[in-house]
DRENFIGU-202928 format. One record per residue (C-alpha): x, y, z; residue in three letters. Coordinates in steps of 0.1 Angstrom, whole numbers, padded with zeros to 4 digits. Each point is the difference from the previous one (the first is absolute). Example, Ala and Ser with C-alpha at 12.3 -4.5 7.8 and 13.67 -1.06 7.14 Angstrom:
REM residues 2
<r east="0123" north="-0045" up="0078" type="ala"/>
<r east="0014" north="0034" up="-0007" type="ser"/>
This chain:
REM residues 180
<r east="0084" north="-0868" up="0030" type="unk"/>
<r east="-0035" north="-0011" up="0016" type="unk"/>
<r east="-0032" north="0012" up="-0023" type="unk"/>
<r east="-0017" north="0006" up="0036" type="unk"/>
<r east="0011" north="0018" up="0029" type="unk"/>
<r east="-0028" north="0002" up="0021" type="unk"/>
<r east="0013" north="0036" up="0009" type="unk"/>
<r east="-0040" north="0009" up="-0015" type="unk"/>
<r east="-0019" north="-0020" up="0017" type="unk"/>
<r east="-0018" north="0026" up="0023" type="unk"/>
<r east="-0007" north="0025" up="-0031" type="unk"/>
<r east="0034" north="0022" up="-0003" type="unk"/>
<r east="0026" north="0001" up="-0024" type="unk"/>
<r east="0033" north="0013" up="-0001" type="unk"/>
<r east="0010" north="0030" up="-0024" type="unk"/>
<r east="0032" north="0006" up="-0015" type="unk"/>
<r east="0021" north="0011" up="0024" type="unk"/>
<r east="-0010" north="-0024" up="0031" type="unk"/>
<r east="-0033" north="0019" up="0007" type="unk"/>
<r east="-0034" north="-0020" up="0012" type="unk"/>
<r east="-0031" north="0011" up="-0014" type="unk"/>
<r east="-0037" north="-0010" up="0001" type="unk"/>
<r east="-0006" north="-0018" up="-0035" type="unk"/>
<r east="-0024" north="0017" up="-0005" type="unk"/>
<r east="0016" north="0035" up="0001" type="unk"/>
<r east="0001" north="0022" up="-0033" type="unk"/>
<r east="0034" north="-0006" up="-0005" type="unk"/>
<r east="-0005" north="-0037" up="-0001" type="unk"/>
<r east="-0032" north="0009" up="-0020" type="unk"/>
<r east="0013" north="0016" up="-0029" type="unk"/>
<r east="0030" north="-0021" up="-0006" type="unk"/>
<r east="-0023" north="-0030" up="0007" type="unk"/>
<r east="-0019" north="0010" up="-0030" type="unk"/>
<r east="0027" north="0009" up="-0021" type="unk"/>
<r east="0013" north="-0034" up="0004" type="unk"/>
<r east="-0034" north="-0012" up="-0016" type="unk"/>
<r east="0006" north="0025" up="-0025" type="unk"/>
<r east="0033" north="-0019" up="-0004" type="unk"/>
<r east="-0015" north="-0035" up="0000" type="unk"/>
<r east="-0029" north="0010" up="-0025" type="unk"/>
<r east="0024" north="0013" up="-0025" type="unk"/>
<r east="0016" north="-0036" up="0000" type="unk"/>
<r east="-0029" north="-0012" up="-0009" type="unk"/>
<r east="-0002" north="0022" up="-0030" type="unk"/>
<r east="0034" north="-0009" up="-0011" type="unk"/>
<r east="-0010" north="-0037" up="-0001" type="unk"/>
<r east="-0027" north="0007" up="-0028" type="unk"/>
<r east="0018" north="0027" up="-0016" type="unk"/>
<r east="0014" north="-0008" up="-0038" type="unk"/>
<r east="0010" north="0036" up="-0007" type="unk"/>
<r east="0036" north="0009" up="0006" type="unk"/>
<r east="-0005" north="0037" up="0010" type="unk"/>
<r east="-0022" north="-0010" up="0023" type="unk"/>
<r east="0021" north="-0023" up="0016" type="unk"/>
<r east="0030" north="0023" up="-0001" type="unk"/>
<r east="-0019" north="0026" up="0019" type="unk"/>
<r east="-0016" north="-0025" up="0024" type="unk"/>
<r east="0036" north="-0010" up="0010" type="unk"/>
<r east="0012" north="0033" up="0006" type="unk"/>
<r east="-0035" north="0009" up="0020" type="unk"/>
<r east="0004" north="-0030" up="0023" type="unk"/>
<r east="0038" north="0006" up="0008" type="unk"/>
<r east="-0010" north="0036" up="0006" type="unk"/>
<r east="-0028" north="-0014" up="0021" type="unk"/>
<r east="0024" north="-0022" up="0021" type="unk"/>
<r east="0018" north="0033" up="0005" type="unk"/>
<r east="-0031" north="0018" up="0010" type="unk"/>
<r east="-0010" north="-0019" up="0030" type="unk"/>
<r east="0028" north="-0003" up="0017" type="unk"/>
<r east="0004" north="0035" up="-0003" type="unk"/>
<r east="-0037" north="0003" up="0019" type="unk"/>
<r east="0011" north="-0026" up="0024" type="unk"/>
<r east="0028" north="0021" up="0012" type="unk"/>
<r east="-0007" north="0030" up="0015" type="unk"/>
<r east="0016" north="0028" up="-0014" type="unk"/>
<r east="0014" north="0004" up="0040" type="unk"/>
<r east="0011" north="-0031" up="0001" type="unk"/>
<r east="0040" north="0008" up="0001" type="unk"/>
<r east="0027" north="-0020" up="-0014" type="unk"/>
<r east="-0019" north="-0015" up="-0025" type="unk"/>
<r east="0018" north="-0002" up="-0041" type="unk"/>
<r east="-0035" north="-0002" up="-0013" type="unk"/>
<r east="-0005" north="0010" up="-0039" type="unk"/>
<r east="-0032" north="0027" up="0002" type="unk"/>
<r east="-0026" north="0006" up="-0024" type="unk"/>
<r east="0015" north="0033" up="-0021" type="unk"/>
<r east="-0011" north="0026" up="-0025" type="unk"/>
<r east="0018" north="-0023" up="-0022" type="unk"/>
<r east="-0029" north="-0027" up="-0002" type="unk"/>
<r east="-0029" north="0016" up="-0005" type="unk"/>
<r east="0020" north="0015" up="-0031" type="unk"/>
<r east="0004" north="-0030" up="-0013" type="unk"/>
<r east="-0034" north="-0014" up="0007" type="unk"/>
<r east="-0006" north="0034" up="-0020" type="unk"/>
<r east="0017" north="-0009" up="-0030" type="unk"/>
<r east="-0008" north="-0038" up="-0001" type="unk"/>
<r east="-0037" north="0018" up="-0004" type="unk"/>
<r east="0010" north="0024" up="-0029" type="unk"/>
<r east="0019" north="-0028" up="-0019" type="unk"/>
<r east="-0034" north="-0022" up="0002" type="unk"/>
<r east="-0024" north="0026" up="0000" type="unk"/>
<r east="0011" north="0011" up="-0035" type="unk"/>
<r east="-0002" north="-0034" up="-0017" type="unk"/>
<r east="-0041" north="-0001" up="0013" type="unk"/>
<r east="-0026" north="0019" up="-0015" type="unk"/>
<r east="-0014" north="0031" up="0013" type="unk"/>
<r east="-0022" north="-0005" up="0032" type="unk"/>
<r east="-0027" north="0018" up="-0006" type="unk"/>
<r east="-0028" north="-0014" up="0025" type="unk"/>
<r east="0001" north="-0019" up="0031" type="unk"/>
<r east="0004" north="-0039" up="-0001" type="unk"/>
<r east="-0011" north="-0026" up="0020" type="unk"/>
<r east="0028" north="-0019" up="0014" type="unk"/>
<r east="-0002" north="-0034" up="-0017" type="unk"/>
<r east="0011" north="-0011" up="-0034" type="unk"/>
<r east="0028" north="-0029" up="-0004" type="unk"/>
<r east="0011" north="-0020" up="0033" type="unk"/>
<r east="0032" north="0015" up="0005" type="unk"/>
<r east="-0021" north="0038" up="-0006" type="unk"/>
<r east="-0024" north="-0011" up="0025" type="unk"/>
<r east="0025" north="-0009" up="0028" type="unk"/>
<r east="0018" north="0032" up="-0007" type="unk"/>
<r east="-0029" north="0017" up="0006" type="unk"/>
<r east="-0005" north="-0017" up="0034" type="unk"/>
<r east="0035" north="0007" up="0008" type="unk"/>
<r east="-0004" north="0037" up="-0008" type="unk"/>
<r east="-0031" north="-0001" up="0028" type="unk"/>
<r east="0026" north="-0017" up="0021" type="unk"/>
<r east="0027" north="0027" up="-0005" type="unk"/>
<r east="-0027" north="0026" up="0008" type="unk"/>
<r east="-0007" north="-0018" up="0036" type="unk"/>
<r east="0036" north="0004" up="0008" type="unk"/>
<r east="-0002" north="0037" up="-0011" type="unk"/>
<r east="-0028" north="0007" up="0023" type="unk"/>
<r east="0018" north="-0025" up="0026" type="unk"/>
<r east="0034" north="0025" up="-0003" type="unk"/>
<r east="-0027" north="0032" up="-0001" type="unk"/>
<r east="-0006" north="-0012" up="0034" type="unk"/>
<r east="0034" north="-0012" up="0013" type="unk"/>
<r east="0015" north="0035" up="-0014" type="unk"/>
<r east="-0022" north="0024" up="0027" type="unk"/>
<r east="0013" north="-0015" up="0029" type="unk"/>
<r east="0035" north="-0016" up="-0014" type="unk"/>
<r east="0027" north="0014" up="-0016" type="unk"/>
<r east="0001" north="-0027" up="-0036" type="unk"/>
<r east="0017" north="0023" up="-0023" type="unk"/>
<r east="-0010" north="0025" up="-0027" type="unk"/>
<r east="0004" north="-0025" up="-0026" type="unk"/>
<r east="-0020" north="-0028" up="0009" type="unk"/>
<r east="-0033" north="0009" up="-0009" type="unk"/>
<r east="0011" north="0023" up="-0030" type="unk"/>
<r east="0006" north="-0039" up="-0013" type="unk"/>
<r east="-0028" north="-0018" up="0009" type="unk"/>
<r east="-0018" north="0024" up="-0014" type="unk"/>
<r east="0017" north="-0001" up="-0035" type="unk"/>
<r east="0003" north="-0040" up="0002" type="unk"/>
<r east="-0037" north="0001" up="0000" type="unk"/>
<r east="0001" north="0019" up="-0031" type="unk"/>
<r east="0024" north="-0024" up="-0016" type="unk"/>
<r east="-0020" north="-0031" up="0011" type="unk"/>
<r east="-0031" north="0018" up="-0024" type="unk"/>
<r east="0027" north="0007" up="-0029" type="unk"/>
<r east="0011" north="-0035" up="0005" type="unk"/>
<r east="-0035" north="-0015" up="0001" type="unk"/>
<r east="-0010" north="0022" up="-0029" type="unk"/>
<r east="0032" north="-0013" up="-0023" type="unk"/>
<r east="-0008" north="-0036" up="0012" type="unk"/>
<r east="-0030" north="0002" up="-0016" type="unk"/>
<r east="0015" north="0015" up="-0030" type="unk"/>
<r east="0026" north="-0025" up="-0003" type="unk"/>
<r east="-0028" north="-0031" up="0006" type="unk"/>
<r east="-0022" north="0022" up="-0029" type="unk"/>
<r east="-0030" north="0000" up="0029" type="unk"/>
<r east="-0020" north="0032" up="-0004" type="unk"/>
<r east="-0007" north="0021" up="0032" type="unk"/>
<r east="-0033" north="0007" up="0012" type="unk"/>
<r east="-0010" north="0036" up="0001" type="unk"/>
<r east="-0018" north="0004" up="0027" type="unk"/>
<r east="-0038" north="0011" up="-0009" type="unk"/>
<r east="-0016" north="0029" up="0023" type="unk"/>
C-alpha cells in the first residue's frame, strides 16, 4: 500500500464511509486534533518510568485510536462495524481517576501546570484534550457524534490532571500552588 494517494491534493479528504470533505471541516478538525492528542501522549510514554502511568497511557491511546475513527464516520454512514465511543469509557476513565486520585494528597489550591517532565507534558496534553472538547462542542450542533463522545473527553481531561498530579508524586516533584 502507497503512503500517498494524491486523492488530497486539492484540500478534501475522504471520511469513513467514502464521503469527501473539505479538510478543513469540523469533522476533520476534531479528529485531527485528537490524533495530536494521540501523538503527544506517545511522547509521554517515551519519558515515562512509572508503570501506572504507562498502563493508563496504553489503554487511553487504544481508546483514542477508537475515538477517531468513530468521528471520522458519520454516525449516517450505513454499513459500517465501527466500535463507538460508550458509557462504558468514560466509566472507566472515572475509575482510573479514583484509583490515582486516592494515592495523591488532597488538592487544596490551584497548581500551575509544570513540575517533573512527564507532569509537564501531561499537562499540555490535558490542554490538548480540551481543544478537541471544544472542537466536538462544535461538531455536536450541527452533526450527530454521539452522546458519549464528549462525556469522555471531558473526563480524559480530568484524568490527564490526576495523572499529571501522581507523576509528580511518583518523581517526589512538588506542585506549584498557584499564588493569587
Amino acid at each position: 500500500m502507497k503512503i500517498y494517494t494524491r486523492t488530497g491534493d486539492r484540500g478534501d479528504t475522504s471520511l469513513f464511509g467514502g464521503q469527501r470533505v473539505p479538510k478543513d471541516t469540523l469533522r476533520i478538525e476534531a479528529y485531527g486534533t485528537v490524533d495530536e492528542l494521540n501523538s503527544i501522549l506517545g511522547i509521554v510514554r517515551t519519558e515515562n518510568a512509572q508503570q501506572d502511568v504507562e498502563r493508563v497511557l496504553g489503554k487511553t491511546q487504544e481508546t483514542l485510536f477508537v475515538l477517531g475513527a468513530d468521528l471520522a464516520t458519520p454516525r449516517s454512514a450505513g454499513g459500517t462495524e465501527l466500535q463507538r465511543i460508550e458509557a462504558m469509557h468514560a466509566t472507566a476513565l472515572e475509575q482510573e481517576i479514583d484509583a490515582l486520585d486516592a494515592q495523591l494528597p488532597p488538592l487544596k489550591s490551584f497548581i500551575l501546570p509544570g513540575g517533573s517532565p512527564v507532569a509537564a507534558r501531561l499537562h499540555f496534553a490535558r490542554t490538548v484534550c480540551r481543544r478537541a472538547e471544544r472542537a466536538v462542542v462544535r461538531l455536536s450542533r450541527n452533526e450527530n457524534v454521539g452522546e458519549h463522545v464528549v462525556i469522555y473527553l471531558n473526563r480524559l481531561s480530568d484524568l490527564l490532571f490526576v495523572l499529571a498530579r501522581f507523576a509528580n508524586h511518583a518523581a517526589k516533584v512538588p506542585e506549584v500552588k498557584w499564588k493569587p
